[in-house]
C-alpha positions as CSV (number, residue, x, y, z in Angstrom):
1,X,42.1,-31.4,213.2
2,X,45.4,-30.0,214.2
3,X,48.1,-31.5,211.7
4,X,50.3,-31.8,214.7
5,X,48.0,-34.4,216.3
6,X,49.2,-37.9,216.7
7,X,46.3,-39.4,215.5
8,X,46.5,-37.6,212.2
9,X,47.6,-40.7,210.1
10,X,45.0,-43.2,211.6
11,X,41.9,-40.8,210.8
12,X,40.9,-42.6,208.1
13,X,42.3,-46.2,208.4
14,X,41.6,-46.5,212.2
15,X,38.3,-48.6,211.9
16,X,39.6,-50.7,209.0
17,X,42.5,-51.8,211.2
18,X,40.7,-55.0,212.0
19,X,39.1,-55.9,208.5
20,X,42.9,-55.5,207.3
21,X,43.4,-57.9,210.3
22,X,40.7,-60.0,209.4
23,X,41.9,-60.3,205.6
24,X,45.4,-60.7,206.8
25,X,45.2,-63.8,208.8
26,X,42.5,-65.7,206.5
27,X,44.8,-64.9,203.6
28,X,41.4,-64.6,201.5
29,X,39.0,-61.7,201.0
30,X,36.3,-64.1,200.4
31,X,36.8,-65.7,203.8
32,X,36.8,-62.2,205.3
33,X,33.7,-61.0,203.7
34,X,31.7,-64.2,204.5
35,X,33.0,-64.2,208.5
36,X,32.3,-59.8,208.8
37,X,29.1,-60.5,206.5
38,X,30.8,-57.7,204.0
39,X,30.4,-57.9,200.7
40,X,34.2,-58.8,198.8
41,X,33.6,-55.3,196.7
42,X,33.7,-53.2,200.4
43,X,36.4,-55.7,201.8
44,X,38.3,-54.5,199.1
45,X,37.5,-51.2,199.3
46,X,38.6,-50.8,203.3
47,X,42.0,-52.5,202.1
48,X,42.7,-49.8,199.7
49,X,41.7,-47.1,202.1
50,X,44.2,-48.4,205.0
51,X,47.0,-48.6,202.1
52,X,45.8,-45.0,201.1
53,X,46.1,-44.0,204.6
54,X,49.7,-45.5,205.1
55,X,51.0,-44.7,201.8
56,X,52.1,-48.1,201.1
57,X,50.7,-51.5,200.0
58,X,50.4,-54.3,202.9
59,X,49.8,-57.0,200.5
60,X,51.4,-58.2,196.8
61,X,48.7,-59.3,194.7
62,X,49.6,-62.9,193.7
63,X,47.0,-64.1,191.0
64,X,43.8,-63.9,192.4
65,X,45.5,-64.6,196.1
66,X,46.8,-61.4,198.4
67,X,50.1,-62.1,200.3
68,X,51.1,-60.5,203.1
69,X,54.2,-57.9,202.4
70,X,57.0,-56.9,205.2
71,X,55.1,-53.8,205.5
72,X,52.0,-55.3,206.2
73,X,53.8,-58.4,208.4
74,X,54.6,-55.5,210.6
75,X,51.1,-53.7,210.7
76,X,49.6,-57.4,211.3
77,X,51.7,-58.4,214.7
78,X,50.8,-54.5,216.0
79,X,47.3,-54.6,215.2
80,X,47.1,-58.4,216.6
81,X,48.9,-57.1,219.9
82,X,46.7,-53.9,220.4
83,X,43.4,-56.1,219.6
84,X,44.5,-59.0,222.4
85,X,45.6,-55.7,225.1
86,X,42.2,-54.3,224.2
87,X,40.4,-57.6,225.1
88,X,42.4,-57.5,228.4
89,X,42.1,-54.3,229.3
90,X,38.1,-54.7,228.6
91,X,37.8,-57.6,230.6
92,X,39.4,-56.0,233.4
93,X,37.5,-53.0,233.5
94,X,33.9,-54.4,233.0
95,X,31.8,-55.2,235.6
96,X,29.4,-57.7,233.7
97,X,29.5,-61.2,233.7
98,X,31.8,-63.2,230.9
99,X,29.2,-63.0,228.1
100,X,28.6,-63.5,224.7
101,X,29.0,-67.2,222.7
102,X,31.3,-70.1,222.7
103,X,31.5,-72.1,219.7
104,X,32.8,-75.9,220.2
105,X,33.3,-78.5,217.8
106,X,34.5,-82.3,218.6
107,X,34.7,-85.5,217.0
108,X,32.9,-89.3,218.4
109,X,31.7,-89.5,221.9
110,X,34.3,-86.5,223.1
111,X,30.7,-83.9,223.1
112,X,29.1,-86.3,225.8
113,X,32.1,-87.5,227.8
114,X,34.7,-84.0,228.2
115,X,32.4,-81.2,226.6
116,X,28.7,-81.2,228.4
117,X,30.5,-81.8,232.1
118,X,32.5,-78.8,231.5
119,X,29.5,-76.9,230.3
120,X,27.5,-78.0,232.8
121,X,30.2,-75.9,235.4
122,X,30.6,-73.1,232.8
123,X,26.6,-72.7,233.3
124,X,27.3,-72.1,237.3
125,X,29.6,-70.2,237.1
126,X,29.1,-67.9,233.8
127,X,25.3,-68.1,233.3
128,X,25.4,-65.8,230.3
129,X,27.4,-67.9,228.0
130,X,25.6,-69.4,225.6
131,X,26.8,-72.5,223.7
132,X,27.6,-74.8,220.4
133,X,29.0,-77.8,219.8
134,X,28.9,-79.0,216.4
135,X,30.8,-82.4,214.9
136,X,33.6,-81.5,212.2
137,X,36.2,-83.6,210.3
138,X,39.3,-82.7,210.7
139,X,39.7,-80.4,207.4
140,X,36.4,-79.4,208.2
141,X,38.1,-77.9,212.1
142,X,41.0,-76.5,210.6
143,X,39.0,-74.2,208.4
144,X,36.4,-73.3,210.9
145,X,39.2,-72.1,212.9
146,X,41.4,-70.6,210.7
147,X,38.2,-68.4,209.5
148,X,36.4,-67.8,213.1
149,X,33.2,-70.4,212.4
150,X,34.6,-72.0,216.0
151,X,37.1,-71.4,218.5
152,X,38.0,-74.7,220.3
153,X,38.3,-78.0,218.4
154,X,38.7,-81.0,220.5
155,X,39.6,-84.4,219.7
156,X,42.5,-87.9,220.1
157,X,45.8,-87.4,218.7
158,X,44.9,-84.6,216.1
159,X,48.1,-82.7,214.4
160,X,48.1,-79.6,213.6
161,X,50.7,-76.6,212.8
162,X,50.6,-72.8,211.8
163,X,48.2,-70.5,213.4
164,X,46.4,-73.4,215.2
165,X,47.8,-74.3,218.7
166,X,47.1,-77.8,220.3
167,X,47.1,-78.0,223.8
168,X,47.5,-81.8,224.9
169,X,44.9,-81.7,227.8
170,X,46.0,-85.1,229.2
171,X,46.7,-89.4,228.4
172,X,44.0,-90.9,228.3
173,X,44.0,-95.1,228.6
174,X,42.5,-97.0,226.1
175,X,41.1,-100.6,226.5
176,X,39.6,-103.6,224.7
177,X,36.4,-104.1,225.9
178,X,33.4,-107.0,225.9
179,X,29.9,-106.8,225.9
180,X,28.1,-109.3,228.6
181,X,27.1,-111.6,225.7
182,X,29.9,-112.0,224.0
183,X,32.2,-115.0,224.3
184,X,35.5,-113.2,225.7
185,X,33.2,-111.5,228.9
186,X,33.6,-114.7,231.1
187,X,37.1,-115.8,229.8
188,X,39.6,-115.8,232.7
189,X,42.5,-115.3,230.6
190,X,42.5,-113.9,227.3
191,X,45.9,-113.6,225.2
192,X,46.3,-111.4,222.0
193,X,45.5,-114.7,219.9
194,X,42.2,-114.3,221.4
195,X,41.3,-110.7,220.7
196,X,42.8,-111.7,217.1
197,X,40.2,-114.2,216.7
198,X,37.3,-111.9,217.5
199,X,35.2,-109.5,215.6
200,X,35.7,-105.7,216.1
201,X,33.8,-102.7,215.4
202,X,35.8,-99.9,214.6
203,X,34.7,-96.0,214.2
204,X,35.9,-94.4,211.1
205,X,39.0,-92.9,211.6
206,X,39.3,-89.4,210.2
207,X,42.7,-88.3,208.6
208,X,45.0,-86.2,210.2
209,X,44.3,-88.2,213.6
210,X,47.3,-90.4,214.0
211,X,46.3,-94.0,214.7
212,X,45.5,-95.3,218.3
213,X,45.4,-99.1,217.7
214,X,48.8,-100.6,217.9
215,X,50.6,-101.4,214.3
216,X,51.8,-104.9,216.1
217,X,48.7,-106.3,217.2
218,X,46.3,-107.8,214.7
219,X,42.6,-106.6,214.8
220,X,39.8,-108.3,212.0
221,X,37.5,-105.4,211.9
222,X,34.3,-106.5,210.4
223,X,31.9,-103.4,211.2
224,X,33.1,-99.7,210.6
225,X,30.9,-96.9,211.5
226,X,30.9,-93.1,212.0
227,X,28.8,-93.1,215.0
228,X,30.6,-93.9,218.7
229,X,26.9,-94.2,219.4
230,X,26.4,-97.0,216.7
231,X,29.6,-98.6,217.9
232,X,28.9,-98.8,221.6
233,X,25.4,-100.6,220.9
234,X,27.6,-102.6,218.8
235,X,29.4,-103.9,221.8
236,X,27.3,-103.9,224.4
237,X,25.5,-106.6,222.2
238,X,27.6,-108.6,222.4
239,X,28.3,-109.2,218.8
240,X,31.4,-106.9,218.8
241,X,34.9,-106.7,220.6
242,X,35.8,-102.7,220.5
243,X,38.4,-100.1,221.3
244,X,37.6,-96.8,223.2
245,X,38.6,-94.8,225.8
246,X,38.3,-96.2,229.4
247,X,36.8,-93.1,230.7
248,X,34.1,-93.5,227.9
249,X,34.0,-97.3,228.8
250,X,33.3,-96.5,232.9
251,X,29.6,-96.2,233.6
252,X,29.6,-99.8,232.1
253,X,32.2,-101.4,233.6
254,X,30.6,-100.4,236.8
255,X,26.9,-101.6,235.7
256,X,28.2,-104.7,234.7
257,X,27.9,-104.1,230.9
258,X,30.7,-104.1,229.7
259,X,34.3,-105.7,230.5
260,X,37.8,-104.8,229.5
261,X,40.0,-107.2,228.6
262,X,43.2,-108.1,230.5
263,X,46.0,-106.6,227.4
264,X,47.6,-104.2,228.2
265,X,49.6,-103.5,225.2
266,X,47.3,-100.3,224.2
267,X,49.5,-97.2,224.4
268,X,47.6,-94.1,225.6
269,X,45.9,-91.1,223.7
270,X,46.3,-87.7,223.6
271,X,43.4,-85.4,224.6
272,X,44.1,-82.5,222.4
273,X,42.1,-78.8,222.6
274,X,42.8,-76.7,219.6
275,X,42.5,-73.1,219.7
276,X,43.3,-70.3,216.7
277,X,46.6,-68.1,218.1
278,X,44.2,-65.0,217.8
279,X,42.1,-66.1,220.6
280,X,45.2,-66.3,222.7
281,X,43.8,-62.5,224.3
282,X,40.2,-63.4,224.6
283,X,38.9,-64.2,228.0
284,X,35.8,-66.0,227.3
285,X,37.9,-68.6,225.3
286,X,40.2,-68.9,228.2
287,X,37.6,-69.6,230.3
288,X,36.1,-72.5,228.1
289,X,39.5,-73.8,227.7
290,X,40.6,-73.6,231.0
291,X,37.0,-75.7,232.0
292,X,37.3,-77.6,229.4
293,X,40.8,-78.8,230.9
294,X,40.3,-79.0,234.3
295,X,37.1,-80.8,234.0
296,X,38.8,-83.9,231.2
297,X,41.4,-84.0,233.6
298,X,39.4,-84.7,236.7
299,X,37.4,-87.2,234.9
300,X,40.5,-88.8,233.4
301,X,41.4,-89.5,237.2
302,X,38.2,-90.6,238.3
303,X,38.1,-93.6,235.7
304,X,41.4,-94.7,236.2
């Protein structure tokens, strides 16, 4: 090769550019190797070939951790803008269909009431996405997408920071709600003593989800479950007063199943789609998110 050519000093580190990349933003060669399927030895190894290649280190070894220096700061933000134009310019020039797999992860009931309508659209219109939806804690989220393992988490009033960007899809309206057989159903006017008085069942509420139910009204939860599933039966008995989402709540309203209680002290929720910022150039993301969205917004307005 001519020593005048350009791409001289990215012979040798140009296809390593995005395991450096990979390594970089997980801050873990172990989290690298397990998401490329590389062993940590040849992680390593591609690391010391695209410092070879610069003639500089990118990281400072910090115990067994590896810390981003200036110099590799700077190769990280090029190699992060190059990879998102190349996605672009990709999608622009294809001619295929959006393609390929989109990896969703939720907490409760938010799978069966936001997720499946909006993949039920995505089939329409992108029939050669294929899907996952998984249910993750919220620690559990936040390292899936920090390492790749998803790319959207959605869920009510999760907070997040960093890498991770929240994007508050919309309010949604909360409710106290009856089953036909319980006392409350028939009551003309019920007061908060009332609701105090009752039993609730209550879903386990993960950490980092700020809490919904309002610190100046009293609740005596007697039932705590993981399952929305578990906790809707409980209510629909009859046995139970509970909390949830009105949208969630609508079907039975409307069949007569259920009734929502006239307080309307419950401030709203926050609908919240989290993403990883290197997704930010990837168009079959967009294209969840943006259904994902639309879709939780139209339904949002079709309950209230």
């Amino acid at each position: 090769m001519d020593v005048n050519d350009p791409l001289k000093p990215l012979e040798h580190a140009w296809r390593w550019l995005p395991v450096f990349q990979m390594v970089a933003e997980a801050e873990s060669i172990t989290r690298a190797a397990e998401r490329l399927r590389l062993s940590p030895t040849a992680i390593s190894r591609a690391i010391r070939i695209v410092e070879e290649s610069l003639g500089c280190q990118v990281f400072d070894r910090v115990g067994r951790s590896l810390v981003l220096n200036p110099n590799g700061a700077m190769l990280l933000e090029e190699v992060q803008k190059a990879t998102a134009t190349m996605c672009r310019v990709i999608d622009a020039v294809s001619a295929k269909e959006t393609s390929g797999f989109g990896r969703i992860a939720t907490v409760g009931q938010l799978d069966r009431v936001f997720i499946l309508p909006a993949l039920l659209k995505l089939r329409r219109e992108a029939p050669k996405l294929r899907f996952s939806v998984v249910h993750l804690e919220p620690e559990g989220a936040i390292d899936a997408l920090e390492s790749g393992a998803i790319d959207l988490f959605v869920a009510l009033n999760f907070v997040c920071g960093g890498s991770l960007i929240p994007e508050v899809v919309a309010e949604v309206s909360l409710g106290v709600y009856a089953g036909c057989e319980h006392p409350l159903f028939e009551q003309k006017t019920v007061t908060v003593e009332d609701i105090a008085a009752q039993e609730f069942v209550a879903q386990r509420r993960p950490s980092l989800v700020k809490a919904i139910w309002p610190s100046g009204m009293n609740r005596h939860v007697t039932l705590t479950v993981d399952s929305h599933a578990l906790a809707l039966d409980a209510c629909l008995s009859g046995g139970y007063l509970m909390m949830m989402e009105d949208v969630t709540a609508h079907e039975h309203v409307a069949a007569g199943r259920l009734r929502r209680l006239p307080v309307e002290e419950m401030p709203p929720a926050e609908l919240v789609v989290v993403r990883h910022e290197r997704t930010q150039g990837d168009p079959r993301t967009k294209m969840i998110l943006d259904m994902l969205v639309t879709t939780s917004r139209e339904l949002i307005a079709a309950s209230a």
